[in-house]
C-alpha positions in Angstrom: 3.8 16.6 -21.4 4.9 13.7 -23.5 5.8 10.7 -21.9 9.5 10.8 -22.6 9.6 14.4 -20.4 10.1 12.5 -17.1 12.7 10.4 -18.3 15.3 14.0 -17.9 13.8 14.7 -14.6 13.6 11.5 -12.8 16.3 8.5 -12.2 16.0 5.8 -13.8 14.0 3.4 -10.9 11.2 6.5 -10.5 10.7 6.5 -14.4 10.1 2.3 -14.1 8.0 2.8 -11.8 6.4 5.6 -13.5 5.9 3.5 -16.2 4.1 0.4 -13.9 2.0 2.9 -12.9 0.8 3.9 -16.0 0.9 0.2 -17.1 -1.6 -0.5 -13.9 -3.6 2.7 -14.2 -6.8 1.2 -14.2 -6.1 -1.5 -11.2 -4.9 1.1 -9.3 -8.0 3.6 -9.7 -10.4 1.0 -9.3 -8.9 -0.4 -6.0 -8.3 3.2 -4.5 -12.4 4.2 -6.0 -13.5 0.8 -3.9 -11.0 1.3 -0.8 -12.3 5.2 -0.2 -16.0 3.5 -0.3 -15.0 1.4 2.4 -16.8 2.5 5.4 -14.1 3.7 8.6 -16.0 5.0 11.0 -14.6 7.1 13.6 -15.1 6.4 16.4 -14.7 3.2 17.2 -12.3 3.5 14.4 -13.4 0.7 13.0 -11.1 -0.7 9.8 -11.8 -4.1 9.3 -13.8 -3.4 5.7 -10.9 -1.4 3.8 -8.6 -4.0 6.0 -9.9 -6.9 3.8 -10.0 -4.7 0.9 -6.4 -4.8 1.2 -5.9 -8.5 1.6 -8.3 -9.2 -1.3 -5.9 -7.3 -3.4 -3.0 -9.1 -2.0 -4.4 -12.6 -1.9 -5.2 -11.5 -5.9 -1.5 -11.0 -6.4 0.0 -14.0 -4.4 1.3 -11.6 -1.9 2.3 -12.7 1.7 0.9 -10.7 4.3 0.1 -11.5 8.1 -2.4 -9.6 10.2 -1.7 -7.8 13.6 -4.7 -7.1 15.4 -4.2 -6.1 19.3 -7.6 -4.3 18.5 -9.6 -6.4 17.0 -11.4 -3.5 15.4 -8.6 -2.2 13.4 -6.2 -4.9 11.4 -2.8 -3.8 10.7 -2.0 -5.7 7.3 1.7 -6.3 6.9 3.6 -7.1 3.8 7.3 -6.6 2.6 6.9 -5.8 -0.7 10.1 -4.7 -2.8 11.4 -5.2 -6.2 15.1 -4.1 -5.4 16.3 -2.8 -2.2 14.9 -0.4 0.4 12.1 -2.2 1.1 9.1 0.6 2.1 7.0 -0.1 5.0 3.8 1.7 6.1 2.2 1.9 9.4 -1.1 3.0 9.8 -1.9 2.6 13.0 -0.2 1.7 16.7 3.3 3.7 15.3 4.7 3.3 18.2 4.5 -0.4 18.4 5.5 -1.1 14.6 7.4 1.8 13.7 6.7 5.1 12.0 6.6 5.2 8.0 10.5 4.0 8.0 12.7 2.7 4.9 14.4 -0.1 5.6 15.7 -3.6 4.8 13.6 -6.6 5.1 
């Protein structure tokens, strides 16, 4: 498919960020190749590695981000990140406490 083919099927925001994707392709491999080596061993569940994978990425970037640990073991990483309204947020773990994967403002 040529890369004009997604501009008839998509709005305009998914094609941008289509396009940032394509523009970051090789960031975004390399990070996701590194984060799947990080060892999470279950149990204890232990995250901490691919947690500071994730800040390293973010400190990289000049990203805010604050850590929420009631388990010391495995960091939750929280950042608003949003170039125009919803704002996504992901939870990966303790749902309950911060919300399941929710769209929202903020």
């Amino acid at each position: 498919m040529g890369k004009n083919c997604w501009s008839s099927l998509w709005s305009p925001r998914k094609f941008r960020l289509l396009k940032r994707v394509d523009r970051d392709r090789e960031l975004l491999i390399t990070f996701l190749q590194e984060f799947l080596r990080c060892p999470t061993p279950n149990p204890p569940g232990d995250t901490r590695i691919a947690a500071r994978h994730v800040q390293k990425l973010l400190d990289t970037h000049g990203v805010a981000y604050r850590v929420i640990a009631p388990n010391v073991i495995m960091p939750n990483i929280v950042a608003n990140i949003s170039a125009d309204k919803p704002t996504r947020r992901l939870h990966a773990h303790e749902p309950e406490r911060y919300g399941h994967c929710s769209r929202g403002h903020g």
